[in-house]
C-alpha positions in Angstrom: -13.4 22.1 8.1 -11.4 19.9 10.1 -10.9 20.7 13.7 -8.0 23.4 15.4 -5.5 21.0 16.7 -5.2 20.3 12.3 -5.5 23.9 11.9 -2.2 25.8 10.5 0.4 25.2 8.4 4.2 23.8 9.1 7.3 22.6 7.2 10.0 20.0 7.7 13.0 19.2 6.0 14.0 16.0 4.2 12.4 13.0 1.7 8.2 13.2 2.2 6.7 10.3 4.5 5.4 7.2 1.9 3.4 5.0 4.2 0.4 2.7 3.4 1.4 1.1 7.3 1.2 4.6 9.4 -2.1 6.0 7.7 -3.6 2.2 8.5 -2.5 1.4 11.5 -4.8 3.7 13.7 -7.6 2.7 12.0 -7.2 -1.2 12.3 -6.5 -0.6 15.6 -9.5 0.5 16.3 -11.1 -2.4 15.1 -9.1 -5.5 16.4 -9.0 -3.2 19.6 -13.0 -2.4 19.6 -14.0 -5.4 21.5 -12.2 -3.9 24.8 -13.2 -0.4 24.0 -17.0 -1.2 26.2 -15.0 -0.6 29.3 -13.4 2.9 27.8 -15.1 6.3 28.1 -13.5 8.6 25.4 -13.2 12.1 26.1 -12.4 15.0 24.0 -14.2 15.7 20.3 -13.3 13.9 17.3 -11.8 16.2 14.0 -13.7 15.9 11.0 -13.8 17.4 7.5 -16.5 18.9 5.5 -19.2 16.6 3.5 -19.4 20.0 1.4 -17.1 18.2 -1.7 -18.6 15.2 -1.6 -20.1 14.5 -5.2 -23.8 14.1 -5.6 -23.2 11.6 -8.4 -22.3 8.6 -6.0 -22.4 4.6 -6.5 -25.3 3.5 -5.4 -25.0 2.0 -1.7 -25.3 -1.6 -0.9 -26.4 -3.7 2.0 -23.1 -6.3 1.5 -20.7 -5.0 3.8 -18.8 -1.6 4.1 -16.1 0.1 2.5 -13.7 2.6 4.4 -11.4 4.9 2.8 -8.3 5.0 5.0 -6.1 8.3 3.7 -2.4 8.9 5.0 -2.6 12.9 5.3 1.8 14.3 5.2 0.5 17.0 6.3 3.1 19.8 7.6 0.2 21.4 9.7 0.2 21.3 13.8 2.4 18.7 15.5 3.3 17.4 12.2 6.3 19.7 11.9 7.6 19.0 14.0 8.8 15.3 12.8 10.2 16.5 9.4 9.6 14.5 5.9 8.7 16.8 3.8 8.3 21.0 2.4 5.5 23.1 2.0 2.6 23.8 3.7 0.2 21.6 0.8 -1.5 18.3 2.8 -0.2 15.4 0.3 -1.3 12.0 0.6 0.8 9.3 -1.0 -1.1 6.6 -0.9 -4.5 4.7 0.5 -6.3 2.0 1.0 -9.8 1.0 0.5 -11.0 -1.4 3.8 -13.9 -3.5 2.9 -15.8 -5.2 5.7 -18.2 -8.5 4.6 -21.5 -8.4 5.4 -20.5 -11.1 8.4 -18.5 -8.8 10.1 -15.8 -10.9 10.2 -13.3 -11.0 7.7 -12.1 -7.9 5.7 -9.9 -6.8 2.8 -7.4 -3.8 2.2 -7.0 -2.8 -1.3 -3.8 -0.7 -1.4 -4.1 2.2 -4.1 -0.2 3.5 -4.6 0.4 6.6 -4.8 1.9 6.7 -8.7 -1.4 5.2 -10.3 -2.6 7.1 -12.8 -6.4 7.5 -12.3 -9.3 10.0 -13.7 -10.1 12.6 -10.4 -13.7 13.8 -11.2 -14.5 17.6 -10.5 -14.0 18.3 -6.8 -14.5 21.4 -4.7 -11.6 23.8 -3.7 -11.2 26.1 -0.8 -12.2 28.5 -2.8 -15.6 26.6 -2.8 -15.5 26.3 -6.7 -15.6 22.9 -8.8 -12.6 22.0 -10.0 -12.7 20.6 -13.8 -12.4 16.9 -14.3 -8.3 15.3 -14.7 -7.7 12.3 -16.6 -4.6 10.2 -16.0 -3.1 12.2 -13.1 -1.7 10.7 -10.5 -4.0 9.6 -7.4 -2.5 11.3 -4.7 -3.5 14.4 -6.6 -6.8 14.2 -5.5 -6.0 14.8 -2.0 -4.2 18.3 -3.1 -6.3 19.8 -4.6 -7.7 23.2 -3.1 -3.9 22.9 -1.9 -4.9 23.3 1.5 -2.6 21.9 4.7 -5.7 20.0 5.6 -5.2 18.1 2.4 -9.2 17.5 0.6 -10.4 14.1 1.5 -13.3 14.5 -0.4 -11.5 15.0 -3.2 -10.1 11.6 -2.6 -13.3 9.7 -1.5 -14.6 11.2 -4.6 -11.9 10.1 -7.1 -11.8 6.2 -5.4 -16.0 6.2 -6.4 -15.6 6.7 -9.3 -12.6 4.6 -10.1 -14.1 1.7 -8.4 -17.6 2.0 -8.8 -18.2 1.0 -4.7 -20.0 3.6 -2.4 -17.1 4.8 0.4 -19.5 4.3 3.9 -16.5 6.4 5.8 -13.6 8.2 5.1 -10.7 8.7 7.8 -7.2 10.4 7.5 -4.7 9.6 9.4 -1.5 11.9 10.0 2.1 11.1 10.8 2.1 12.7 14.1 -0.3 10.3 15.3 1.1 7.5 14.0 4.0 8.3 16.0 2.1 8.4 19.3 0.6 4.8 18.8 3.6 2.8 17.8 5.0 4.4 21.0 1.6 3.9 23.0 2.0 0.1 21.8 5.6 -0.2 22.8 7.4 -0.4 20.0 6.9 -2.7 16.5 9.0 -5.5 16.0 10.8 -5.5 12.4 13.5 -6.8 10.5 16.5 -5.0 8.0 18.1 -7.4 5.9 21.2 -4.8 6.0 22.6 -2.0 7.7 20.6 1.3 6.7 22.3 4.7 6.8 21.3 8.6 6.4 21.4 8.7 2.9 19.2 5.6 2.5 16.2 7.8 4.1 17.5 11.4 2.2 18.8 10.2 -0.9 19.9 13.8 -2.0 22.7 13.5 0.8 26.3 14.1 -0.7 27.8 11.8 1.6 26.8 8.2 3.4 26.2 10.0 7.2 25.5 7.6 10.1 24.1 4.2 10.2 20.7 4.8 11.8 19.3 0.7 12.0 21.7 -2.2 11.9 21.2 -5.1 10.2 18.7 -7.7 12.3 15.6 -7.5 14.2 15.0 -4.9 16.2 11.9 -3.2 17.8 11.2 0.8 16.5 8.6 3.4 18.3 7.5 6.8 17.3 10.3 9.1 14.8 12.1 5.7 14.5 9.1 3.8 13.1 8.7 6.7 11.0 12.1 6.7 9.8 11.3 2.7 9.4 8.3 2.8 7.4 9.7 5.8 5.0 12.3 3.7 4.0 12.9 3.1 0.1 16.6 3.5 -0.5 18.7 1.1 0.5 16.3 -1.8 1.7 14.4 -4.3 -0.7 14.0 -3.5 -4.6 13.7 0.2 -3.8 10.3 0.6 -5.3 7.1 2.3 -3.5 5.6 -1.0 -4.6 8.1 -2.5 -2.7 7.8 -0.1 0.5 3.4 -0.9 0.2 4.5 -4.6 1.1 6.9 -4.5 4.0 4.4 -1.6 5.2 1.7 -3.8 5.2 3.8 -6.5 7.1 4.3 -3.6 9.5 0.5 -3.2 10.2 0.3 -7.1 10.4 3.1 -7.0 13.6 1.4 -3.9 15.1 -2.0 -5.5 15.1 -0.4 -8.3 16.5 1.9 -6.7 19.0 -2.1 -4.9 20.4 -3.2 -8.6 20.5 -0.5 -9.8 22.6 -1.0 -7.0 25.6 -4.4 -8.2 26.0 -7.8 -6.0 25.3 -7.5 -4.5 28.5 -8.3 -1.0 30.0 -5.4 -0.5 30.5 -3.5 -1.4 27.5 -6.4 0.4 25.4 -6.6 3.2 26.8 -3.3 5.2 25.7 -4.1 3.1 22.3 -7.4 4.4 21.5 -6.5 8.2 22.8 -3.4 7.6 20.5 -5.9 6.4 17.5 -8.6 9.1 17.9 -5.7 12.0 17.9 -4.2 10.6 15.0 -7.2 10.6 12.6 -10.3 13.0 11.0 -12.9 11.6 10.1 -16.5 12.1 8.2 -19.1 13.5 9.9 -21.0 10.2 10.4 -18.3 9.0 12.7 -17.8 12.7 14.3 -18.2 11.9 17.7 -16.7 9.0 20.3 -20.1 7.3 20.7 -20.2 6.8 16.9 -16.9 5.6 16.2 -16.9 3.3 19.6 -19.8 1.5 17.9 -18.5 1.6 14.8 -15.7 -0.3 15.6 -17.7 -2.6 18.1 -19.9 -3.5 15.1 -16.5 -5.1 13.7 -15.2 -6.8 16.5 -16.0 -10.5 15.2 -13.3 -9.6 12.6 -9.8 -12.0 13.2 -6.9 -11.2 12.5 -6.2 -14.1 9.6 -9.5 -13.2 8.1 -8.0 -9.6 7.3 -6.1 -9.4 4.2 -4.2 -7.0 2.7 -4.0 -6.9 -1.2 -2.6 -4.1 -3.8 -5.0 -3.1 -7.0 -3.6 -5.0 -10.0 -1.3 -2.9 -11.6 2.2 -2.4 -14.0 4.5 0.2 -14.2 3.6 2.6 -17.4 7.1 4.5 -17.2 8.4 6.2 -14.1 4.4 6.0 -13.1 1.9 3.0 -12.2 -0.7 1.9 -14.5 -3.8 0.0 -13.4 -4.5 -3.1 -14.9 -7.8 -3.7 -16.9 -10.3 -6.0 -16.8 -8.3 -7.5 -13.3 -8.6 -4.5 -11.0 -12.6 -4.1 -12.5 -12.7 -7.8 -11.2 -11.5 -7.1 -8.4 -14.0 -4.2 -7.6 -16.9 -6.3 -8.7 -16.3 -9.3 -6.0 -16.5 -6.9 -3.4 -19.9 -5.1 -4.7 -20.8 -8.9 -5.0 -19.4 -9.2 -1.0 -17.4 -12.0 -2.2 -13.5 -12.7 -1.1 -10.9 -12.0 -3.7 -10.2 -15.7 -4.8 -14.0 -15.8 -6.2 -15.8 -17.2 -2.4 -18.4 -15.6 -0.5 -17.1 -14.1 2.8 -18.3 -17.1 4.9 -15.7 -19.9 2.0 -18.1 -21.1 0.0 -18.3 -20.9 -3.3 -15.7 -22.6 -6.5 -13.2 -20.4 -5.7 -13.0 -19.5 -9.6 -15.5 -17.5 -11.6 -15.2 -16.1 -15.0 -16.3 -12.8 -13.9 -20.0 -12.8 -14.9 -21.2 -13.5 -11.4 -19.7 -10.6 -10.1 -16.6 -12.6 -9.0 -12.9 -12.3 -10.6 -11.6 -14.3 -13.2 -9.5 -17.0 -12.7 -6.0 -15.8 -12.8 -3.9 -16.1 -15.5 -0.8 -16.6 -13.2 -2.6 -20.1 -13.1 -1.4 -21.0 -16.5 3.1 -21.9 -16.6 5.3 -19.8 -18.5 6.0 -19.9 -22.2 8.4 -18.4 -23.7 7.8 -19.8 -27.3 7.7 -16.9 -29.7 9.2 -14.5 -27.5 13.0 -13.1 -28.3 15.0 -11.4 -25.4 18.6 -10.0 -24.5 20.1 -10.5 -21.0 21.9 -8.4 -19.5 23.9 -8.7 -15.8 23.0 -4.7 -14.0 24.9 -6.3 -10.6 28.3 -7.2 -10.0 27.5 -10.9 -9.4 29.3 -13.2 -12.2 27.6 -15.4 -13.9 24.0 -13.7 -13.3 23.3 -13.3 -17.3 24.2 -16.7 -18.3 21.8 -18.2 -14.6 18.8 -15.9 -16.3 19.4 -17.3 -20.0 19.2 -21.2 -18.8 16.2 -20.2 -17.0 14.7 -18.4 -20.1 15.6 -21.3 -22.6 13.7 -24.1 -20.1 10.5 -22.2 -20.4 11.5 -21.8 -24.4 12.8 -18.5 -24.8 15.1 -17.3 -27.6 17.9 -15.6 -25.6 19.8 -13.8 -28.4 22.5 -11.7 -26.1 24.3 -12.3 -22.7 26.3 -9.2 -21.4 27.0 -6.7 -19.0 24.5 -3.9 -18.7 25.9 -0.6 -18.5 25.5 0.0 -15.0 26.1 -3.1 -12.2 24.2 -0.9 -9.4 20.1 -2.2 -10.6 18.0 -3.7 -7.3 15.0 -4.8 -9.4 15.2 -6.5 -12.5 13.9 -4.4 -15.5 12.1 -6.1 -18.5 12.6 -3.4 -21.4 10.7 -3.7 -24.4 9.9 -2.0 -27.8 6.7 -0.9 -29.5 4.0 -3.7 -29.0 5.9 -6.2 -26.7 4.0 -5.1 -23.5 2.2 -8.7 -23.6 5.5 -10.3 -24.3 7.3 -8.5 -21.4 4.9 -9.1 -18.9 4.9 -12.5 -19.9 9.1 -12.7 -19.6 8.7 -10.6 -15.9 6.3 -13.6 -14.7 9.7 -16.0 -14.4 11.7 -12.9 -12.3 10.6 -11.9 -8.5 9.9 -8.4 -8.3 10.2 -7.2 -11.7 8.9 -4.6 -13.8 8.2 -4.3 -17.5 9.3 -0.7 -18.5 8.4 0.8 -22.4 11.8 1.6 -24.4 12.3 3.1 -27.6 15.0 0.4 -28.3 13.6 -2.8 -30.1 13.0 -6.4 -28.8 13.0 -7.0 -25.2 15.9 -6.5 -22.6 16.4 -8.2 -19.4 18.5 -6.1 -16.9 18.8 -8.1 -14.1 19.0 -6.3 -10.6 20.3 -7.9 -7.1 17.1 -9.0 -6.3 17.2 -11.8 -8.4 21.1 -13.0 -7.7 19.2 -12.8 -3.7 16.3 -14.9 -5.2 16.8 -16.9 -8.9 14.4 -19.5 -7.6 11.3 -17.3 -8.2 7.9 -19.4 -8.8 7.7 -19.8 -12.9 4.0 -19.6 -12.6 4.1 -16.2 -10.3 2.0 -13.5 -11.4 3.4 -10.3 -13.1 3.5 -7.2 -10.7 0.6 -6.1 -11.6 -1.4 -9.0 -10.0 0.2 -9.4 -6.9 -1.5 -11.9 -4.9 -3.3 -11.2 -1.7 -1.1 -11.6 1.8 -3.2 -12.8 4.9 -2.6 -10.3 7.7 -1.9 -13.2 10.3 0.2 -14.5 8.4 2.7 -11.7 7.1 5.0 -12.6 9.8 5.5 -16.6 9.7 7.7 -17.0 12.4 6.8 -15.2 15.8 10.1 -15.6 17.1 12.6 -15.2 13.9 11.1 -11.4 13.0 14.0 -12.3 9.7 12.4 -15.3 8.2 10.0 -13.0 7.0 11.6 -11.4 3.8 9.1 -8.9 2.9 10.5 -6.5 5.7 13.6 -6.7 3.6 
């Protein structure tokens, strides 16, 4: 059970929180902030769940490195309800990311598992103290729900990441919203970005009417509800996907890392920071006190910021829902049993940087290989009120040797993300068409052939790299790096 100040149940109105930043960003804190922490005495007891539910049938542990399950817990519970996002008194996690730290304590990976995928969740124990029968193809942040407690079951959730990855979890740590808040305040505030003005309706969708403009265009610095609002955003900003959302939030964590790196790893910068990171989290029992979790992060403290990258599990959309993608994400899961970095290298650079797989390391990309189009028919269609957009996409498509049969007008001019439609036994196809068209998503239709709908994303950027991967292998972005210009917070688009 976790500990009183989690205890009870609480509601809140409006859209649920979606944050792959807030549930990170106490954790990495702890670690780029772990080399100061020898001069800090933390008081007070550290919350922690039950080992109770976790499965006896484990992956086998390995002496390459660690892997931490960090868990954003929505929870309505405690302090939590008092910042609204959601109803109902069931602790939901939307999504989570599994941190992997090579053996040379000094770099590390996040692999971002959205919220949508569809995975298998093995039987788990309920409140009830029963085993739950086993799902297959639910979505993953069902895991954490079930027992439908307001703790939320991160058991459940360590369980369900074993067995879809195959890597022994070393720690699991949830992270709630009410936290979160606390630290972006205790850090004074995150520097951001919005690429347009962004009203009440863009954060409750369901509102009847506009309402007030709560950022305005530019950069900006947010702390506590206002980061919250900030990094719950989906409507209104970007292509208005949660795959979308995972990206600027991870460019988020990025500029909070930094902004704890510019204060200085001092007492008295740390100390608000790490009382701020310890309230915001519960954690397994083998990091259930302050002693353990100081020297748990300590252990890490070699690790720099551009050796930490943040990554997303290769994946497509299947529908309204997110498939993963086969044999890429397995690759991906084998480099780090193998303790080797995602482009094929050991931890410390060596290595050919390609593999094909057999050695434990991933195979070369296809996104390697230029687009062709020979063979492939498609119909374009303009979903934005841009003119011209249809005929822009159909030069582009005939120079990599499409066959564009239609240019029109879609029925609807109000898309953000392109679409690439496509009939029975085109997925291939239409992954291969989305590869020439930033941000877009292959989507199964009924209708036959393949239909581009172009959104506003592309009429913002028609320049997209021809030999860019599909969505569902998104390459890795270096955590240093996310934000390219320290003093132009809007050269960096992905908090657009």
């Amino acid at each position: 059970m976790t500990g009183s100040r989690k205890a009870g149940a609480g509601t809140g109105g409006g859209v649920r929180l979606r944050r792959t930043a807030m549930f990170g960003l106490s954790f990495l804190v702890l670690l780029v902030a772990g080399v100061g922490w020898g001069y800090l005495k933390l008081g007070g007891s550290i919350d922690t769940f039950s080992a109770d539910g976790i499965s006896g049938d484990r992956p086998p542990g390995s002496s390459q490195g660690q892997n931490v399950l960090v868990i954003g817990s929505d929870s309505r519970s405690g302090d939590n309800s008092k910042l609204g996002g959601g109803t109902g008194a069931v602790g939901r996690s939307d999504t989570a990311f599994l941190l992997h730290v090579y053996g040379d304590h000094k770099h590390a990976v996040a692999v971002s598992i959205p919220r949508d995928a569809l995975v298998d969740i093995p039987a788990c124990k309920g409140s009830d103290g029963k085993w739950t029968a086993p799902q297959h193809g639910v979505m993953f942040n069902g895991a954490f729900s079930v027992g439908e407690t307001a703790e939320g079951n991160p058991a459940c959730t360590q369980n369900t990441v074993e067995h879809l990855t195959g890597l022994r979890v070393d720690h699991t740590v949830v992270v709630d919203f009410a936290g979160f808040s606390a630290l972006t305040s205790a850090v004074g505030g995150v520097p951001v970005c919005l690429p347009q003005d962004i009203y009440q309706r863009d954060l409750s969708p369901k509102r009847p009417t506009r309402g007030a403009m709560i950022f305005a265009k530019g950069p900006q610095t947010v702390s506590g509800q206002r980061a919250l609002d900030y990094v719950r955003l989906r409507h209104g900003i970007g292509d208005g996907s949660d795959i979308g959302r995972i990206k600027r939030q991870q460019a988020f964590v990025a500029a909070l890392i930094k902004k704890v790196r510019s204060q200085g790893l001092n007492p008295t910068t740390l100390l608000p920071l790490a009382n701020a990171a310890t309230d915001a989290m519960t954690v397994d029992p083998g990091l259930g006190s302050a002693d353990r979790l100081l020297s748990f992060a300590m252990s890490m403290k070699e690790i720099d910021l551009h050796n930490t990258k943040f990554v997303t599990v290769p994946w497509r959309y299947e529908g309204a829902r997110v498939a993963i993608v086969e044999p890429d994400a397995d690759a991906l899961w084998a480099s780090l049993k193998a303790d080797r970095t995602v482009d094929g290298k050991d931890a410390s650079g060596k290595g050919s940087g390609k593999s094909d797989g057999k050695d434990g390391g991933p195979a070369s990309p296809s996104a390697d290989v230029p687009v062709s189009g020979k063979g492939i028919t498609v119909a374009v269609y303009n979903g934005t009120t841009v003119r011209g957009l249809a005929a822009q996409a159909a030069e582009l498509l005939r120079s990599r040797d499409f066959t564009v049969t239609t240019t029109a007008t879609a029925s609807r001019q109000d898309h953000t993300s392109t679409v690439i439609e496509y009939g029975p036994g085109l997925r291939e196809e239409a992954e291969t068409t989305a590869r020439l068209f930033a941000g877009a998503r292959p989507v199964a239709s009924g209708t036959a052939g393949i239909q581009v709908i172009l959104g506003s994303s592309y009429a913002q950027n028609p320049s997209a790299d021809p030999g860019a991967p599909t969505p569902s292998t998104v390459p890795s972005t270096v955590a240093g790096e996310a934000r390219s210009a320290d003093d132009d917070p809007c050269s960096d688009l992905s908090y657009g």
